[in-house]
C-alpha positions in Angstrom: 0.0 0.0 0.0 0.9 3.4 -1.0 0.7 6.3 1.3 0.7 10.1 0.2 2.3 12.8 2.5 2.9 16.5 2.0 6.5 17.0 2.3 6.1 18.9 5.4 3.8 15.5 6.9 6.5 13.5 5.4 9.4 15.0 7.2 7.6 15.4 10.3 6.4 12.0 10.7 10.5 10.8 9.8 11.6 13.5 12.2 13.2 15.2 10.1 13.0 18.8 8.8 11.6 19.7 5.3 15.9 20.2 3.7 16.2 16.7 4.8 13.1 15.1 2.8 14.5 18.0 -0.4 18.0 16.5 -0.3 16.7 12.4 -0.1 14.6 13.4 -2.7 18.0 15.2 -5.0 19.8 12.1 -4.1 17.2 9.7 -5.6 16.7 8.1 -2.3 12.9 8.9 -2.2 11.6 9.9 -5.4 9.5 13.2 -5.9 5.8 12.6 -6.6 4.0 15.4 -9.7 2.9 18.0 -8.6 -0.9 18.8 -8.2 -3.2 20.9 -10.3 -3.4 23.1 -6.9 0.3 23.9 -6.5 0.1 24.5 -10.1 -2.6 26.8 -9.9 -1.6 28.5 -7.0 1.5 29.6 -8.2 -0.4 30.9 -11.2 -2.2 33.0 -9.1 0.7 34.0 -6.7 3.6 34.6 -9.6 
């Protein structure tokens, strides 16, 4: 089973702080999930 954290849920629930989670993620420990239609949309609307 798959589960599906925020990074910020992610990092908290490893104990770990949000750089961590970034720098797994740029080593290809963990791998980065797509981003949503609302992160793409917000930043649409907050350039």
């Amino acid at each position: 089973m798959t589960s599906h954290y925020s990074i910020g849920q992610l990092a908290k629930t490893a104990g770990v702080n949000v750089e961590t989670i970034r720098y797994y993620e740029r080593q290809g420990l963990i791998t980065q999930p797509p981003k949503t239609a609302l992160v793409q949309v917000k930043s649409l609307i907050h350039p």
